[in-house]
DSSP file (Angstrom, degrees, kcal/mol; ACC not computed):
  #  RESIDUE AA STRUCTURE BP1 BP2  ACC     N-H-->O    O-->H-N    N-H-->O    O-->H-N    TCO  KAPPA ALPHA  PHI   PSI    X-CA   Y-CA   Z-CA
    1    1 A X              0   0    0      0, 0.0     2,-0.5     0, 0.0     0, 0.0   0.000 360.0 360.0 360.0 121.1  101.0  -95.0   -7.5
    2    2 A X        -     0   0    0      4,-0.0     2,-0.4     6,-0.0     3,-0.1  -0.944 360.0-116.7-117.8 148.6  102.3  -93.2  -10.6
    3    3 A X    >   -     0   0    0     -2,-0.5     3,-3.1     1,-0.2     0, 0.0  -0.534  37.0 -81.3-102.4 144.0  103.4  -95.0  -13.1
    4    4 A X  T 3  S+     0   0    0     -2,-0.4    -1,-0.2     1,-0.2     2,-0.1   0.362 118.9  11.3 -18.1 103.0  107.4  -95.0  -14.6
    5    5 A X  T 3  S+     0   0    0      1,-0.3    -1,-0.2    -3,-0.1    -2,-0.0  -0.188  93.0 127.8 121.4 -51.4  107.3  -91.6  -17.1
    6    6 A X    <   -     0   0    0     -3,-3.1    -1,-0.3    -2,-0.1     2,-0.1  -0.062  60.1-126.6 -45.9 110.3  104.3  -90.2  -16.0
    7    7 A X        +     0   0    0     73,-0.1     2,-0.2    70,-0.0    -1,-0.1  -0.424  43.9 147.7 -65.6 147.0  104.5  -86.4  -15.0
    8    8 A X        -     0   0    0     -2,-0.1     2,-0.3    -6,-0.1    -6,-0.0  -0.902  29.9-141.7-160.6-166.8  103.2  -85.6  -11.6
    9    9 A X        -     0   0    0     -2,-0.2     2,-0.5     2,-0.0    -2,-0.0  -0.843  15.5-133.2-160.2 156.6  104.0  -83.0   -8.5
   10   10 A X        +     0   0    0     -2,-0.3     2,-0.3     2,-0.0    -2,-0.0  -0.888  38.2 156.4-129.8 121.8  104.0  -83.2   -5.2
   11   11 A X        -     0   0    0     -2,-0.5     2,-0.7     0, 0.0    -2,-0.0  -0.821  43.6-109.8-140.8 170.7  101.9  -80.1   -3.4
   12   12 A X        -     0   0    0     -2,-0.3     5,-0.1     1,-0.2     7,-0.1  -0.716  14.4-154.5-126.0 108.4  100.1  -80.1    0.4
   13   13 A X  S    S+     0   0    0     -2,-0.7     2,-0.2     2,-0.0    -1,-0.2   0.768  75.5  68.8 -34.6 -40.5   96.3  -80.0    0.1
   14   14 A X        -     0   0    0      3,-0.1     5,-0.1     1,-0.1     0, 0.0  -0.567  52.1-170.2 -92.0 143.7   96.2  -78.3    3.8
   15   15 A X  S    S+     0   0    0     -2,-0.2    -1,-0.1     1,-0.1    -2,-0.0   0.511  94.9  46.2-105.2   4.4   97.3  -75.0    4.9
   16   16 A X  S    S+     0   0    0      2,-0.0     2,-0.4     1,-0.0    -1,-0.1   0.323 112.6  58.4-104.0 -15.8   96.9  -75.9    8.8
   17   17 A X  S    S-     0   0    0     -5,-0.1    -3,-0.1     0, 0.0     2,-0.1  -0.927  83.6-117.5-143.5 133.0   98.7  -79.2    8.4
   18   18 A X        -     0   0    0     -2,-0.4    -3,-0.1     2,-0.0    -2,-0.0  -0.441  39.3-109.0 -83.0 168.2  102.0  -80.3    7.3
   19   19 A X        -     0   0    0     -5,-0.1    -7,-0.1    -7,-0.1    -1,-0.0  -0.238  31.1-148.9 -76.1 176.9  102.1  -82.5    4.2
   20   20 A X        -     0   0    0      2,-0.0     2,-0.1     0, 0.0    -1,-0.1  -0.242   6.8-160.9-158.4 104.7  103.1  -86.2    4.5
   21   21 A X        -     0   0    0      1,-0.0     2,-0.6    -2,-0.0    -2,-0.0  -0.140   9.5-176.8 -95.3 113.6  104.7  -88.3    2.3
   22   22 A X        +     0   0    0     -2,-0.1     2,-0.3     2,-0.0    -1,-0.0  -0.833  14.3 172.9-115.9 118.6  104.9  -92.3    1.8
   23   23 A X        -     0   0    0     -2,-0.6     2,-0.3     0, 0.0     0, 0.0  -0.847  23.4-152.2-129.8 164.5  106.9  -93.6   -0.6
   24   24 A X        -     0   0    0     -2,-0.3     2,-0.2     2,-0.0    -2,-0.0  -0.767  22.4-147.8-125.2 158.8  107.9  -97.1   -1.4
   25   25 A X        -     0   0    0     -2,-0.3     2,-0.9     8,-0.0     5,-0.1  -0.755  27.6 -99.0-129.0-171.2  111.6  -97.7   -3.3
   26   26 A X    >>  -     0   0    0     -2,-0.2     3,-2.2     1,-0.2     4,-1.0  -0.785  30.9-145.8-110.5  93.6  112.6 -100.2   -5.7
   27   27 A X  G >4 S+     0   0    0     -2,-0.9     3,-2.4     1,-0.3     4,-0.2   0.734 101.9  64.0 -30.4 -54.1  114.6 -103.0   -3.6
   28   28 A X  G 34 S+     0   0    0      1,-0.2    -1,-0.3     2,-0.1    -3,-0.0   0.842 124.7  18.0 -48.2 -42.2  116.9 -103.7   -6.4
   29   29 A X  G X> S+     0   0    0     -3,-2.2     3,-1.4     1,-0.2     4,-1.3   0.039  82.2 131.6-101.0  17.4  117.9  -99.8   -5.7
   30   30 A X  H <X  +     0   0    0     -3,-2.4     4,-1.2    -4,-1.0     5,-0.3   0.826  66.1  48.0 -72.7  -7.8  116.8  -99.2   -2.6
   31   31 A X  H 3> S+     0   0    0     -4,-0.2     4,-0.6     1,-0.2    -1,-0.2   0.647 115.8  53.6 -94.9   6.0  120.0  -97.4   -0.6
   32   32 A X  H <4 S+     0   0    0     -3,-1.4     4,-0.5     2,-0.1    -2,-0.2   0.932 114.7  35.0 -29.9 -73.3  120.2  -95.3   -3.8
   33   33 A X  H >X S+     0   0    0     -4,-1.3     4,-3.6     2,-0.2     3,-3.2   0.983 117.1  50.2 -71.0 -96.2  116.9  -94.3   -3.6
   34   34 A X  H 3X S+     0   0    0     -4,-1.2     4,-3.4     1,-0.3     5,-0.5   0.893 115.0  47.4 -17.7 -70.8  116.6  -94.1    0.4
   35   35 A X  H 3< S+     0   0    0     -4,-0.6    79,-0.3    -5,-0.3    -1,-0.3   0.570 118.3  47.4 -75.1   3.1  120.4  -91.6    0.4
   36   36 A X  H <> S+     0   0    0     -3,-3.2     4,-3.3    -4,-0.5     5,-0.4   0.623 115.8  42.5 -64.0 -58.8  118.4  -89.5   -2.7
   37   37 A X  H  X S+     0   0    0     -4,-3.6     4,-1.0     1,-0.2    -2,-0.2   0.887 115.3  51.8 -72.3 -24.8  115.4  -89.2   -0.8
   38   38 A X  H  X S+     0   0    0     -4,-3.4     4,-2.6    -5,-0.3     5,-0.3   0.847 106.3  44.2 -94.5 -21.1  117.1  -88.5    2.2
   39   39 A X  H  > S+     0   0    0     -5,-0.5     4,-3.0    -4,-0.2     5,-0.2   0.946 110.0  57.3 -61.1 -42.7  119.3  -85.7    1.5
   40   40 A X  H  X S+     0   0    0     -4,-3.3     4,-2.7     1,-0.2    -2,-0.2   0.911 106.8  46.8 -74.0 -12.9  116.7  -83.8   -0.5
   41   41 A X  H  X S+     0   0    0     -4,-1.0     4,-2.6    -5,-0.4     5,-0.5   0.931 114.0  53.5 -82.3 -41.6  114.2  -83.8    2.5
   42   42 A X  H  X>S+     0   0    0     -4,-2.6     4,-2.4     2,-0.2     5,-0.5   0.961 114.3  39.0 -10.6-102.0  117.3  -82.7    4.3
   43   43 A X  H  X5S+     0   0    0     -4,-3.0     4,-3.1    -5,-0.3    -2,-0.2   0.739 114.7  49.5   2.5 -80.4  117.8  -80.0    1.9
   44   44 A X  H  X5S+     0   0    0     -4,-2.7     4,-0.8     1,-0.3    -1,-0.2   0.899 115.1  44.4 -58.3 -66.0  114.3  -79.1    1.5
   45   45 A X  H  <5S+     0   0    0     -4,-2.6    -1,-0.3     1,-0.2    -2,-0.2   0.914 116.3  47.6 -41.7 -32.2  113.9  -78.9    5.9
   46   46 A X  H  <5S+     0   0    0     -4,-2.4    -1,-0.2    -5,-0.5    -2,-0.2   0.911 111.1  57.5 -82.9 -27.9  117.5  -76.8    6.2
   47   47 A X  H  <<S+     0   0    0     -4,-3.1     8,-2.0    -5,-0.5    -1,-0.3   0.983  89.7 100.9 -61.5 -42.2  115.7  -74.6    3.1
   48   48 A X  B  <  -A   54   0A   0     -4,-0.8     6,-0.2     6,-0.2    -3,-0.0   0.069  59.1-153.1 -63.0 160.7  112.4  -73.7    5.4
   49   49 A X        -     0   0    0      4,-0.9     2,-4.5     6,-0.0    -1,-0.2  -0.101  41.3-109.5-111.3  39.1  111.8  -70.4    7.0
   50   50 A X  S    S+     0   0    0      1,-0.3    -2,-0.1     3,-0.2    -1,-0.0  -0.060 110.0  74.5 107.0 -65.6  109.7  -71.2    9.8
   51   51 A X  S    S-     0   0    0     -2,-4.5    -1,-0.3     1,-0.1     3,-0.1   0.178 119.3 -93.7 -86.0  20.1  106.4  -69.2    7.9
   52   52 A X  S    S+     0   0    0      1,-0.2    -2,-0.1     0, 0.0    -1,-0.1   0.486  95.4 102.2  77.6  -2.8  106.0  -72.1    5.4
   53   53 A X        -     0   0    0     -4,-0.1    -4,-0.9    -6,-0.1     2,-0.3  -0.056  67.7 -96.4 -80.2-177.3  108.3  -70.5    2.5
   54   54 A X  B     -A   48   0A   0     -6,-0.2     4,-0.3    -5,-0.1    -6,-0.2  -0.910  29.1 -96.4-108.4 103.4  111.4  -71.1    1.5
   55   55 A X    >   -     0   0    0     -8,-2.0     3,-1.9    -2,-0.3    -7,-0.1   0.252  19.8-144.3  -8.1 118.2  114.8  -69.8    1.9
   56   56 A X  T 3  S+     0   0    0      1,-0.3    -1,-0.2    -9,-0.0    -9,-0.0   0.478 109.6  58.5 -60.8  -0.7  116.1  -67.3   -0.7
   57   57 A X  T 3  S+     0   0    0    -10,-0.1    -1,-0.3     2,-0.1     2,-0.2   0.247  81.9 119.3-115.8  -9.0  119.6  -68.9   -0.4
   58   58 A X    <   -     0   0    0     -3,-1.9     2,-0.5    -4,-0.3    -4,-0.0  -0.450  60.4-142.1 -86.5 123.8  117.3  -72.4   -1.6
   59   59 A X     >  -     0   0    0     -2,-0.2     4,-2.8     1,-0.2    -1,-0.1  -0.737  24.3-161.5 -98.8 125.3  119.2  -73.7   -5.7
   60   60 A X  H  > S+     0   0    0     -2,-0.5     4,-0.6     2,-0.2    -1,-0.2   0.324 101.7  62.9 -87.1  16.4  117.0  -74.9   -8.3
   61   61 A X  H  > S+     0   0    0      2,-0.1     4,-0.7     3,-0.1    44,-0.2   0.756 106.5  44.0 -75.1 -38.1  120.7  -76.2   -9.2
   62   62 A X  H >> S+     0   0    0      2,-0.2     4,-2.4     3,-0.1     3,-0.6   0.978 112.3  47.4 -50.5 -86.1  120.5  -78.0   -6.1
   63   63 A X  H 3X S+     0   0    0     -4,-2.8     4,-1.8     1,-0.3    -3,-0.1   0.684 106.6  57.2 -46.3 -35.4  117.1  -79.3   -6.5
   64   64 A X  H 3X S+     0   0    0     -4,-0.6     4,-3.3     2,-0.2    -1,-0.3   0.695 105.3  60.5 -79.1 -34.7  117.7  -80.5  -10.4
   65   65 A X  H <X S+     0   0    0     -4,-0.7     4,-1.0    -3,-0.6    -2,-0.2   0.930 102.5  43.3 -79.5 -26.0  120.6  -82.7   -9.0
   66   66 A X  H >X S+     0   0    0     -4,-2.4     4,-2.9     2,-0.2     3,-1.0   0.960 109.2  58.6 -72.2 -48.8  119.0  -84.6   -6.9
   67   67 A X  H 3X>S+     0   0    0     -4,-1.8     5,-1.3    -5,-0.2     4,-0.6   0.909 106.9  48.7 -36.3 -49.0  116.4  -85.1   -9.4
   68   68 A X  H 3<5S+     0   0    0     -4,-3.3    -1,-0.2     2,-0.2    -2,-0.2   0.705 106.4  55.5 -70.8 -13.6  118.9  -86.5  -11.8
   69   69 A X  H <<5S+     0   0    0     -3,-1.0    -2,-0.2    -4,-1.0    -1,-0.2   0.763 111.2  50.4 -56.4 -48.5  120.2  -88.8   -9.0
   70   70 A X  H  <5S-     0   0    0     -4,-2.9    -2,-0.2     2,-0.2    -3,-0.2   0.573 112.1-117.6 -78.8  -7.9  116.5  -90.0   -8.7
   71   71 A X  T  <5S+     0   0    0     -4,-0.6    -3,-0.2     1,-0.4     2,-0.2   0.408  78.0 105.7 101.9 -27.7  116.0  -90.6  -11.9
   72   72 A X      < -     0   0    0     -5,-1.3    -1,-0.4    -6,-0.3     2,-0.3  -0.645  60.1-126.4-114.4-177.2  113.4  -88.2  -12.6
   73   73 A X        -     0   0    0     -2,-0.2    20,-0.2    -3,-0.1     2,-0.1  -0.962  19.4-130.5-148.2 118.6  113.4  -84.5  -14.7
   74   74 A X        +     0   0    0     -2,-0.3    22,-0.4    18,-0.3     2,-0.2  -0.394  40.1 166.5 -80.7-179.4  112.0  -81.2  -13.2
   75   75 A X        -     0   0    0     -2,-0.1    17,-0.0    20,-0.1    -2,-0.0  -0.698  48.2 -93.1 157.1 133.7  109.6  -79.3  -15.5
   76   76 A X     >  -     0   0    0     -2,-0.2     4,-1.8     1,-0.1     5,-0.1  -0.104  29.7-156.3 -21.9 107.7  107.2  -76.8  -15.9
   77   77 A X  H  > S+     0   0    0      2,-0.2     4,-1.4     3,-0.1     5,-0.2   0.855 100.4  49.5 -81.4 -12.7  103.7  -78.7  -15.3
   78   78 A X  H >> S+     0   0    0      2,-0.2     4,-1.3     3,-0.1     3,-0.6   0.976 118.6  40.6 -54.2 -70.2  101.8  -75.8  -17.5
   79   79 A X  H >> S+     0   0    0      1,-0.3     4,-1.3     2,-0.2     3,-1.0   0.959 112.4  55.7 -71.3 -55.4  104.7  -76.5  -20.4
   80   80 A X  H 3< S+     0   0    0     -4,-1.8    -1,-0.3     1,-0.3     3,-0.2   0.806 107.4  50.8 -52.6 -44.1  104.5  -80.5  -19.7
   81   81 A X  H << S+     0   0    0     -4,-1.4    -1,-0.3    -3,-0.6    -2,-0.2   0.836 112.0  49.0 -64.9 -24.8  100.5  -80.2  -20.5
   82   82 A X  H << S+     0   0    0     -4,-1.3     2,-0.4    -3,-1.0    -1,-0.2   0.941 104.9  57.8 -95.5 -11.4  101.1  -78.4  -23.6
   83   83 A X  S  < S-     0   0    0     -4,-1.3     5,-0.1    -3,-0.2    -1,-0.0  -0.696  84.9 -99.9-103.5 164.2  103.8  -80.5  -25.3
   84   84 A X    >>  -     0   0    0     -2,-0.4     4,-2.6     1,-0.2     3,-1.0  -0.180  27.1-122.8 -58.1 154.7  103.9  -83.9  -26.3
   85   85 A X  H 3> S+     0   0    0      2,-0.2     4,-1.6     1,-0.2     5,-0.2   0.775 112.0  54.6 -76.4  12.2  105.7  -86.4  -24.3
   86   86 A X  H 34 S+     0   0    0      1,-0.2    -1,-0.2     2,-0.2     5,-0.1   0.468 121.6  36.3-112.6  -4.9  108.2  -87.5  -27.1
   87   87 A X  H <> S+     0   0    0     -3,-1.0     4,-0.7     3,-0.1    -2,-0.2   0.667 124.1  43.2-113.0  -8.1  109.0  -83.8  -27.2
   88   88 A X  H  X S+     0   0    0     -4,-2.6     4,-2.3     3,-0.2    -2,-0.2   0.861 108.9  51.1 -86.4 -42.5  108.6  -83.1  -23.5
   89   89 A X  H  X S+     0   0    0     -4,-1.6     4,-1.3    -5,-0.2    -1,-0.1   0.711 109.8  45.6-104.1  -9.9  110.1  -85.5  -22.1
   90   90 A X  H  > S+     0   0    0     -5,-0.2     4,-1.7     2,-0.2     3,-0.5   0.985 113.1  58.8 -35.9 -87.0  113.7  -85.4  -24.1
   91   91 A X  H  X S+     0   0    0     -4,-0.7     4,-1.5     1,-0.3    -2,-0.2   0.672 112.9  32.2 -37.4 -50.1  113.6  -81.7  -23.5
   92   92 A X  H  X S+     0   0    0     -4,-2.3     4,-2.6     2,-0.2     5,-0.3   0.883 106.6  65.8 -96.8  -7.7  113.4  -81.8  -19.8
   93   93 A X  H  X S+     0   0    0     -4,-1.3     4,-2.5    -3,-0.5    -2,-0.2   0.948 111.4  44.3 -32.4 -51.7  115.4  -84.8  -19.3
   94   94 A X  H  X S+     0   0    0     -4,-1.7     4,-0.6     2,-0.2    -1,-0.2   0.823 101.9  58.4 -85.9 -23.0  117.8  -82.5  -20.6
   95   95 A X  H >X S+     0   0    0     -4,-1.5     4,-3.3     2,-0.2     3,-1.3   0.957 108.6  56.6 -58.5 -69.5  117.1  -79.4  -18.8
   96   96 A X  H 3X>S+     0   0    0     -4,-2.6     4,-1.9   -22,-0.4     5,-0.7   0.965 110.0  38.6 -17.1 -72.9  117.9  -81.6  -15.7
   97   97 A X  I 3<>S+     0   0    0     -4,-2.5     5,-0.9    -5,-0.3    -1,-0.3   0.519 113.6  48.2 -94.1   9.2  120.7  -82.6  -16.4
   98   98 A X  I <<>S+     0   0    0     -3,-1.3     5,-1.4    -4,-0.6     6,-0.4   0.658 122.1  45.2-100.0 -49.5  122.4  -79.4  -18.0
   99   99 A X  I  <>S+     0   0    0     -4,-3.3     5,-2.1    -5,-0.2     4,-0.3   0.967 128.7  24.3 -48.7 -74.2  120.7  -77.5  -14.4
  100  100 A X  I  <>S+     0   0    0     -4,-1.9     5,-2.3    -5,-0.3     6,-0.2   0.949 132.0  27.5 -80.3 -57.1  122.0  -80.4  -11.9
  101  101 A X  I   XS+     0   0    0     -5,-0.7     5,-3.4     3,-0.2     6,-0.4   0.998 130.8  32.1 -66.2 -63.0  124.9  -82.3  -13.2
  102  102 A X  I   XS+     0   0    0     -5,-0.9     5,-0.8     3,-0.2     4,-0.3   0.957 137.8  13.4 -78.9 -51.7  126.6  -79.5  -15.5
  103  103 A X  I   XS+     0   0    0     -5,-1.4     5,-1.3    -4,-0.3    -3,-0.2   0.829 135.1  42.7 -27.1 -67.6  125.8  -76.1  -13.8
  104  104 A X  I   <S+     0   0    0     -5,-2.1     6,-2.0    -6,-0.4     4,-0.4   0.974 132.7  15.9 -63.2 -69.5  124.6  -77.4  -10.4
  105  105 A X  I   <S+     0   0    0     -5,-2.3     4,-0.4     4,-0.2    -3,-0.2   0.966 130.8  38.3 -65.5 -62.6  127.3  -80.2   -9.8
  106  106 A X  I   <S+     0   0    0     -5,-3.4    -3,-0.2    -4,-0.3    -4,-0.1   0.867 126.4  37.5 -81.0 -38.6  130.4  -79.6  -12.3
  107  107 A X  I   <S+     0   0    0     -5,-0.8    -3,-0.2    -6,-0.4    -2,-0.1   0.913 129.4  19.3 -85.0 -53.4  130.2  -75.8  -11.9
  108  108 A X  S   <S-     0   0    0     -5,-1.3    -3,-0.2    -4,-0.4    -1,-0.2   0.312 101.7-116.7-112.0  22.0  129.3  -74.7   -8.2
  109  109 A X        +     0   0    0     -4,-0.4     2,-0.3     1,-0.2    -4,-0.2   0.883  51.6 163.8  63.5  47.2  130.2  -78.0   -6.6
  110  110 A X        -     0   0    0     -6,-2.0    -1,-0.2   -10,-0.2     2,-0.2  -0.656  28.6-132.6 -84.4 166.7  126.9  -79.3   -5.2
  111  111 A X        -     0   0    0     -2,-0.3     3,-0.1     1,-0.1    -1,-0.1  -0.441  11.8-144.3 -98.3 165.3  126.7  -82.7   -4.3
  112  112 A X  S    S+     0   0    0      1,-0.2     2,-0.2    -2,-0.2   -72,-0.1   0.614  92.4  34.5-122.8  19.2  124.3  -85.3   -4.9
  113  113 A X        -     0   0    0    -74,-0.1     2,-0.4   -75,-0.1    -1,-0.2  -0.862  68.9-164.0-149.7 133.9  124.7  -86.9   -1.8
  114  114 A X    >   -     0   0    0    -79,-0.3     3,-3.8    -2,-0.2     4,-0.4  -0.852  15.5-148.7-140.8 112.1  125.5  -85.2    2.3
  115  115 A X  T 3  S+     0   0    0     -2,-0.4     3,-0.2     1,-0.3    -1,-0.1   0.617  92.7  68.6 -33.9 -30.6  126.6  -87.1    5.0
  116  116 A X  T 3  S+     0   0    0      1,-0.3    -1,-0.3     3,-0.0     3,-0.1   0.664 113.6  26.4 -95.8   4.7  124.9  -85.1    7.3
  117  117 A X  S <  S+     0   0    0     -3,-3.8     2,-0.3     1,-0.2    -1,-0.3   0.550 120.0  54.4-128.6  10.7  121.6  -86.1    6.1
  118  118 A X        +     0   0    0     -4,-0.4     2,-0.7    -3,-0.2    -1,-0.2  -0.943  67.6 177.8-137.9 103.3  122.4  -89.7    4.7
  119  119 A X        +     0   0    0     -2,-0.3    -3,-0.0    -3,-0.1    -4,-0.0  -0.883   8.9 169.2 -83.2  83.1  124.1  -91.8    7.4
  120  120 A X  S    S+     0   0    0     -2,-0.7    -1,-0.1     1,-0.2   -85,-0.0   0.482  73.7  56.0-143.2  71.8  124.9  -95.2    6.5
  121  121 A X  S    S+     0   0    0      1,-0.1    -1,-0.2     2,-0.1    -2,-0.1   0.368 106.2  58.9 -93.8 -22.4  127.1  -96.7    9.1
  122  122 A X              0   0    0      1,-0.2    -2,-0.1    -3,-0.0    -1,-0.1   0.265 360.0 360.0 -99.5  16.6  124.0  -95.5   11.6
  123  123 A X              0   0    0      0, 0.0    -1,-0.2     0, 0.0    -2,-0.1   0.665 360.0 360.0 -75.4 360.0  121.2  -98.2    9.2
């Protein structure tokens, strides 16, 4: 559980195993949440190469809009331990949302939502 503010990462302890991820959403929001969670694992899979990398064609323009769809703000975890949060957490709030919304979204036309990985006429 981490709690609302609180920086954290998501990384896979194993190199033999793939990671796997359980996450619980907030009922009030949950087909938000759910058509967030499921385009960026979308994303992420149509991103892999196969060797455990990533595509070079893979947008941290991309990646910062769905984060601002979710609600949360990418960031450095190095830079997040060294500032405070009442300067940290401003700062990338805003880095988010100048990467994903204004850049990512407004500028090369990603989306923050794709039908082909969030169905839901098939729930």
């Amino acid at each position: 559980m981490v709690p609302r503010g609180e920086y954290h990462r998501f990384t896979n302890a194993s190199t033999t195993e793939e990671m796997s991820l359980e996450a619980w959403y907030d009922p009030a929001d949950l087909e938000r949440e759910e058509r967030v969670f499921r385009s960026l694992c979308g994303y992420l899979a149509d991103q892999a190469t196969g060797d455990g990398g990533m595509s070079e064609n893979m947008s941290v323009l991309q990646l910062a809009l769905f984060a601002w769809e979710s609600g949360s703000s990418i960031c450095d975890p190095r830079l997040a331990k060294l500032l405070p949060k009442w300067i940290g957490q401003p700062l990338f709030t805003g880095l988010t949302w100048v990467l994903g919304v204004f850049l990512g979204e407004w500028m090369m036309g990603y989306k923050r939502v794709y039908e082909e990985y969030y169905h839901p006429a098939s729930k």
